[in-house]
Every structure is written in structure tokens, then in C-alpha cells.
N, CA, C, O and CB atoms as a CASP TS submission, in Angstrom:
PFRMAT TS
TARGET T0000
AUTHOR 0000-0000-0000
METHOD Language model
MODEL 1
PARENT N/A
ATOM      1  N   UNK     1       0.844  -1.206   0.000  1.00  0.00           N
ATOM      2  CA  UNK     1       0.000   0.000   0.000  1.00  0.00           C
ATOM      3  C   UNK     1       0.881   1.260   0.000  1.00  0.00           C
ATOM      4  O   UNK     1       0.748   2.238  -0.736  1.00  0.00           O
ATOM      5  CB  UNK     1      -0.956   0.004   1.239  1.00  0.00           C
ATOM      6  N   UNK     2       1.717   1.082   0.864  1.00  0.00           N
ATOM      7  CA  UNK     2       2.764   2.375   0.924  1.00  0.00           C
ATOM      8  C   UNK     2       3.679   2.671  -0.206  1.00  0.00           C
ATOM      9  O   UNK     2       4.172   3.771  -0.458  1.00  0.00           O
ATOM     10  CB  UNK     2       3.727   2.228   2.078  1.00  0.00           C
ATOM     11  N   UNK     3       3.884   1.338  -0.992  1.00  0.00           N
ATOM     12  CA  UNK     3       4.628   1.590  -1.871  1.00  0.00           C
ATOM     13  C   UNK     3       4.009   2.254  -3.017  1.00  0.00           C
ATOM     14  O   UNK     3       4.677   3.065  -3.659  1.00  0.00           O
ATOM     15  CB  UNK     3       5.215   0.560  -2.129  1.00  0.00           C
ATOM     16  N   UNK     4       2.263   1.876  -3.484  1.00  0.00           N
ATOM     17  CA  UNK     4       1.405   2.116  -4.403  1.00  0.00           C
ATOM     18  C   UNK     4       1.504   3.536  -4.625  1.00  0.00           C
ATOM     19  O   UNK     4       1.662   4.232  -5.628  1.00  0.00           O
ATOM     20  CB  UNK     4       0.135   1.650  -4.082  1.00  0.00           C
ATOM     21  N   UNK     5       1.336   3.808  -3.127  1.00  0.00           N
ATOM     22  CA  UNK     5       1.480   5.501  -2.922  1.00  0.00           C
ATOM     23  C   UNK     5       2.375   6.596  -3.548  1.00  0.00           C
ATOM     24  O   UNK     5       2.222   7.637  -4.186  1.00  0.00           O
ATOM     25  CB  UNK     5       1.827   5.710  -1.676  1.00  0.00           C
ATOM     26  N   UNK     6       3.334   5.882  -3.075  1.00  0.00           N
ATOM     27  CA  UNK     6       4.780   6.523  -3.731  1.00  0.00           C
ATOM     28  C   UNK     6       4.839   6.317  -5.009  1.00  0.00           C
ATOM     29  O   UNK     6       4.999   7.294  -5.741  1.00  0.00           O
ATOM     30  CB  UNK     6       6.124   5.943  -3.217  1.00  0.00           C
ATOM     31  N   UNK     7       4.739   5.171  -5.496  1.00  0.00           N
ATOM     32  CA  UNK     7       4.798   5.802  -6.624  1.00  0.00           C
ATOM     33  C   UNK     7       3.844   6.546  -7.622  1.00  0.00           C
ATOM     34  O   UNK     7       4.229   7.318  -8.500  1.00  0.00           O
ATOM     35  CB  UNK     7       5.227   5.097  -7.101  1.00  0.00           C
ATOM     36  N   UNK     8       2.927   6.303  -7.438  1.00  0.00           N
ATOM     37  CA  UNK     8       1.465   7.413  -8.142  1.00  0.00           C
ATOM     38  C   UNK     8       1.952   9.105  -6.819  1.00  0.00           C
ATOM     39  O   UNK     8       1.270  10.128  -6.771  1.00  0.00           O
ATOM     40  CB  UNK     8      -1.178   6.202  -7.500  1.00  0.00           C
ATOM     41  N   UNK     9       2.922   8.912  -6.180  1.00  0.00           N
ATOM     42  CA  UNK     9       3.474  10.680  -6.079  1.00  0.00           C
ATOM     43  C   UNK     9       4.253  10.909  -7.150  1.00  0.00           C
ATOM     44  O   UNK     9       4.126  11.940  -7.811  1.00  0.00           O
ATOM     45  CB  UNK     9       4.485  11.169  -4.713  1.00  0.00           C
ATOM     46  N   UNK    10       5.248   9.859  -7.472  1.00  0.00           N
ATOM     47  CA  UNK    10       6.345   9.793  -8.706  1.00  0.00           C
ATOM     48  C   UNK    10       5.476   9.872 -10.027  1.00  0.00           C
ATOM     49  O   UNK    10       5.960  10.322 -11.065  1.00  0.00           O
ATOM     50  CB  UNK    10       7.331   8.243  -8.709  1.00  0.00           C
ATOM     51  N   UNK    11       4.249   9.442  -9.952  1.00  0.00           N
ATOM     52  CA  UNK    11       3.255   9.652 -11.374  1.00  0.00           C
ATOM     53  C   UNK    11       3.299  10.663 -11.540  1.00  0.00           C
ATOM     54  O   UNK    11       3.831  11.063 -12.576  1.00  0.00           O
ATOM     55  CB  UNK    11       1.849   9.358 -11.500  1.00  0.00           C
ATOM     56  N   UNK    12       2.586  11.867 -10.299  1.00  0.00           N
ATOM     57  CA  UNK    12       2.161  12.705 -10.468  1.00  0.00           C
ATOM     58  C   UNK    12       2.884  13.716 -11.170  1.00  0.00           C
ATOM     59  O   UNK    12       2.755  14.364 -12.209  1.00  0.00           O
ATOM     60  CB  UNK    12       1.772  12.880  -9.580  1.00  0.00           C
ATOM     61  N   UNK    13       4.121  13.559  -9.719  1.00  0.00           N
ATOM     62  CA  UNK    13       5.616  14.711 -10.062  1.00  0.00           C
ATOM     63  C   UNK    13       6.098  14.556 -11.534  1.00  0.00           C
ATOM     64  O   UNK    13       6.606  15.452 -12.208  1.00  0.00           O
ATOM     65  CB  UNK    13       7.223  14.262  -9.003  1.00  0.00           C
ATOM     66  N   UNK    14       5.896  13.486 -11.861  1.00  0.00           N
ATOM     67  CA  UNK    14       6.583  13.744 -13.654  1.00  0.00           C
ATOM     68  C   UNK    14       5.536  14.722 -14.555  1.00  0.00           C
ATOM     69  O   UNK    14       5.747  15.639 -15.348  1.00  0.00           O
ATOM     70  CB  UNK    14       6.654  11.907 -14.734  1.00  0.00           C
ATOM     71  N   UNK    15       4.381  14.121 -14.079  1.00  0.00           N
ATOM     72  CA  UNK    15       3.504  14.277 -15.072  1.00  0.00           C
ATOM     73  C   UNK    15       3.585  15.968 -15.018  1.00  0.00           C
ATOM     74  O   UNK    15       3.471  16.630 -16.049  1.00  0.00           O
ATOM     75  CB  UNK    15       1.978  13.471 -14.792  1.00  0.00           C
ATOM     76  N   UNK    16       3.782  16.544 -13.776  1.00  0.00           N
ATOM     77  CA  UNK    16       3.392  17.903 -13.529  1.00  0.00           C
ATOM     78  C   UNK    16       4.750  18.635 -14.260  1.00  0.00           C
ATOM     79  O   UNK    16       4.619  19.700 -14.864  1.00  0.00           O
ATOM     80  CB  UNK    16       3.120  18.250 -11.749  1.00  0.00           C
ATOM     81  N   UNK    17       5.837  18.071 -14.161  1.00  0.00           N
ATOM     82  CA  UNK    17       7.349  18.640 -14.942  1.00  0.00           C
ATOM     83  C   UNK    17       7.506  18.382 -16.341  1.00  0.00           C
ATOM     84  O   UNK    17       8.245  18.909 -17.173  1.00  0.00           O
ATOM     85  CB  UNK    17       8.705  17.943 -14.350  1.00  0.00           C
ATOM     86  N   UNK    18       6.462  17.245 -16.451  1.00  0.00           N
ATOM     87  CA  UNK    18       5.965  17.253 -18.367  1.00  0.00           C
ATOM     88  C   UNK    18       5.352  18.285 -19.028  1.00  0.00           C
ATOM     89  O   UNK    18       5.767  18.715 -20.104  1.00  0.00           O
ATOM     90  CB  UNK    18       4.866  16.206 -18.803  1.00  0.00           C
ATOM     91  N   UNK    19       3.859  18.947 -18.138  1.00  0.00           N
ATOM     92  CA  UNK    19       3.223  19.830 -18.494  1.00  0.00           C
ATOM     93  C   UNK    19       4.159  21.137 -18.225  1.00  0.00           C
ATOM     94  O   UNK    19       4.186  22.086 -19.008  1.00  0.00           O
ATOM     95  CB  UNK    19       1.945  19.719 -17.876  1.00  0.00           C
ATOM     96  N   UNK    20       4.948  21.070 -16.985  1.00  0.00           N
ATOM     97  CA  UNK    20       5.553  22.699 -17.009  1.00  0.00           C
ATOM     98  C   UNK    20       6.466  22.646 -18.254  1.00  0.00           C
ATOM     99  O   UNK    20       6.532  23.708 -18.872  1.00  0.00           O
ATOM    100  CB  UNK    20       6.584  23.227 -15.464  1.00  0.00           C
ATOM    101  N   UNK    21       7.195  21.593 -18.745  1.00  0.00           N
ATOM    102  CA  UNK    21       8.231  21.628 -19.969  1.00  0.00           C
ATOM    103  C   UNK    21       7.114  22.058 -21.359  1.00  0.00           C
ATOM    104  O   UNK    21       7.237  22.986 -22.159  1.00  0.00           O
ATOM    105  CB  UNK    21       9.146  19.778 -20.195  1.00  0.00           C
ATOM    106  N   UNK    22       6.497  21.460 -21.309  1.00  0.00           N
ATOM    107  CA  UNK    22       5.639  21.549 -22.186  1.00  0.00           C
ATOM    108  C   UNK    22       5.318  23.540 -22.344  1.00  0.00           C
ATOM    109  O   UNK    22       6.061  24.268 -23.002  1.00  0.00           O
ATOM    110  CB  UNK    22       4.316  20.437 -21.620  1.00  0.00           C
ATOM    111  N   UNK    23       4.296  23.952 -21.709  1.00  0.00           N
ATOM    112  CA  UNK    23       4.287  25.289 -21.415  1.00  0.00           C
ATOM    113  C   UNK    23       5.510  26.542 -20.969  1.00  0.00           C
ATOM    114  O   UNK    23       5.302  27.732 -21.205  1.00  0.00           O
ATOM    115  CB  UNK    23       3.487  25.160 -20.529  1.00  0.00           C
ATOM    116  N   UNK    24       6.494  26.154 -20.449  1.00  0.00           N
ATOM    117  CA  UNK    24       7.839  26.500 -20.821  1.00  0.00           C
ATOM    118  C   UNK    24       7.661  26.733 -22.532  1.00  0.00           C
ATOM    119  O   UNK    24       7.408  27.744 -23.187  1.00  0.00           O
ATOM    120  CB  UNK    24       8.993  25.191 -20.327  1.00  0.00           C
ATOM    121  N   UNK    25       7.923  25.268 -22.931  1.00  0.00           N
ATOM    122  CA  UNK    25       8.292  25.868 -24.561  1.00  0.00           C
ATOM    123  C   UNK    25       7.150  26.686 -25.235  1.00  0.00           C
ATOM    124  O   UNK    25       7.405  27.503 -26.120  1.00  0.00           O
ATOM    125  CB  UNK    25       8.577  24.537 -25.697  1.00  0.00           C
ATOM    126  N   UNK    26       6.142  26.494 -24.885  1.00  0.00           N
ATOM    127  CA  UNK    26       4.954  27.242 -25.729  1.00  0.00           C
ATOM    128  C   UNK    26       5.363  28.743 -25.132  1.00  0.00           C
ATOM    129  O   UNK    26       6.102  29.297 -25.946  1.00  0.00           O
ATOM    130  CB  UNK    26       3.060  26.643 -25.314  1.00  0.00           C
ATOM    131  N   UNK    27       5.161  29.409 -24.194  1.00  0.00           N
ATOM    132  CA  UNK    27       5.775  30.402 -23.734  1.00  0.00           C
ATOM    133  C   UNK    27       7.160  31.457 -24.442  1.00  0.00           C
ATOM    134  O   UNK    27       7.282  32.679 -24.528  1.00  0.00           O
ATOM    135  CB  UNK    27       6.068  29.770 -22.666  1.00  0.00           C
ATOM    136  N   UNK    28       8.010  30.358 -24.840  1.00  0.00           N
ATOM    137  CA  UNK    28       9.487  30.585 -24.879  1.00  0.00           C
ATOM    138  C   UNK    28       8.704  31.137 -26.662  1.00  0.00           C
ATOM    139  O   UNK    28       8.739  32.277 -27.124  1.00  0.00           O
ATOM    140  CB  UNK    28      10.973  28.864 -24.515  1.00  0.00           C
ATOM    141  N   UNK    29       8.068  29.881 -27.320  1.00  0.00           N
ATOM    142  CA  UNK    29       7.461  30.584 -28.776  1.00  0.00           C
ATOM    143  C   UNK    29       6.763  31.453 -28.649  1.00  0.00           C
ATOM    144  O   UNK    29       7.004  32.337 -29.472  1.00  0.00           O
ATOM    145  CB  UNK    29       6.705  29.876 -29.651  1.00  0.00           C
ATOM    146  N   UNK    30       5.659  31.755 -27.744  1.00  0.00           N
ATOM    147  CA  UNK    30       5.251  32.857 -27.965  1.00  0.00           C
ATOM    148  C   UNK    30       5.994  34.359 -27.746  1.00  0.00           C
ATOM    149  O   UNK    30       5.621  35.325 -28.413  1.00  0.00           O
ATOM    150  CB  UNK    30       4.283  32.714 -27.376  1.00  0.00           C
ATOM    151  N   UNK    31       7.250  34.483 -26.593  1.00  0.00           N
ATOM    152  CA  UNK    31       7.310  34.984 -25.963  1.00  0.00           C
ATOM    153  C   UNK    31       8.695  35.964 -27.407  1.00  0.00           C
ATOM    154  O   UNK    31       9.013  37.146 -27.539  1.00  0.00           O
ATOM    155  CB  UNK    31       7.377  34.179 -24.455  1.00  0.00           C
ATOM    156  N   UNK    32       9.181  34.464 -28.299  1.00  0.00           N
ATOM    157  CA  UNK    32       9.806  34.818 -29.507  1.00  0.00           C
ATOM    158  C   UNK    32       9.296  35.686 -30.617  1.00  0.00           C
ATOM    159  O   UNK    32       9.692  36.742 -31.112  1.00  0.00           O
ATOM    160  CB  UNK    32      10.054  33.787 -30.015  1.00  0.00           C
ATOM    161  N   UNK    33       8.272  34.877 -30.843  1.00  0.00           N
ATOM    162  CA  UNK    33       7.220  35.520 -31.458  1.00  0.00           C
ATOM    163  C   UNK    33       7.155  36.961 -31.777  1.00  0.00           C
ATOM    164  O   UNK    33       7.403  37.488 -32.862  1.00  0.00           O
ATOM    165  CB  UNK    33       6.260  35.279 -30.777  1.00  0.00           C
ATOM    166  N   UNK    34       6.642  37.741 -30.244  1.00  0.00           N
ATOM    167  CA  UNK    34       6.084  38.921 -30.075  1.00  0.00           C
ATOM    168  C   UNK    34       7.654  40.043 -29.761  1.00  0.00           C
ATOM    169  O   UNK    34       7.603  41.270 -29.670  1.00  0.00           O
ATOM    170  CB  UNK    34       4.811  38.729 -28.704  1.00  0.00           C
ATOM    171  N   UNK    35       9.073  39.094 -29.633  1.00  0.00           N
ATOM    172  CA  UNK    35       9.963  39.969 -29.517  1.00  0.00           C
ATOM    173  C   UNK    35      10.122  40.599 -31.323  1.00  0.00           C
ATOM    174  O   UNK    35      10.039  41.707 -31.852  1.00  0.00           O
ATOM    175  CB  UNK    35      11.345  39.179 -28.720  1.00  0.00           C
ATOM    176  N   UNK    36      10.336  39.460 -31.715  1.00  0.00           N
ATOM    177  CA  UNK    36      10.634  39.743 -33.076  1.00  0.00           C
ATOM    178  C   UNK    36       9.435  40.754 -33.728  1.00  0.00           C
ATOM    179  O   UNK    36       9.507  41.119 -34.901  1.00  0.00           O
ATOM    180  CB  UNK    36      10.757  38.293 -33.871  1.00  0.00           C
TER
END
């Protein structure tokens, strides 16, 4: 049970540093975008 736990925290934590990478780069294009 304890272990189940941990790792669906380790699910989560990736999943959440997938979406920030993810939006990072969309950001970084938009952010190119509007310099240029």
C-alpha cells in the first residue's frame, strides 16, 4: 500500500514537470514571437 502511494506521487511529479516543460516551450514561442 505504501509503496502504491509513492509511486502514483512519482506519477504525479513527472507528469506535472511534463506539463511545465511543455508550457515552458509554448511560452518561450510565444514569448519569440512577439519579440521579433
Amino acid at each position: 500500500m505504501n509503496e502504491d502511494k509513492h509511486v502514483f506521487q512519482n506519477c504525479i511529479i513527472f507528469a506535472l514537470l511534463f506539463l511545465h516543460l511543455i508550457n515552458s516551450e509554448t511560452i518561450l514561442k510565444i514569448g519569440s514571437r512577439t519579440a521579433w
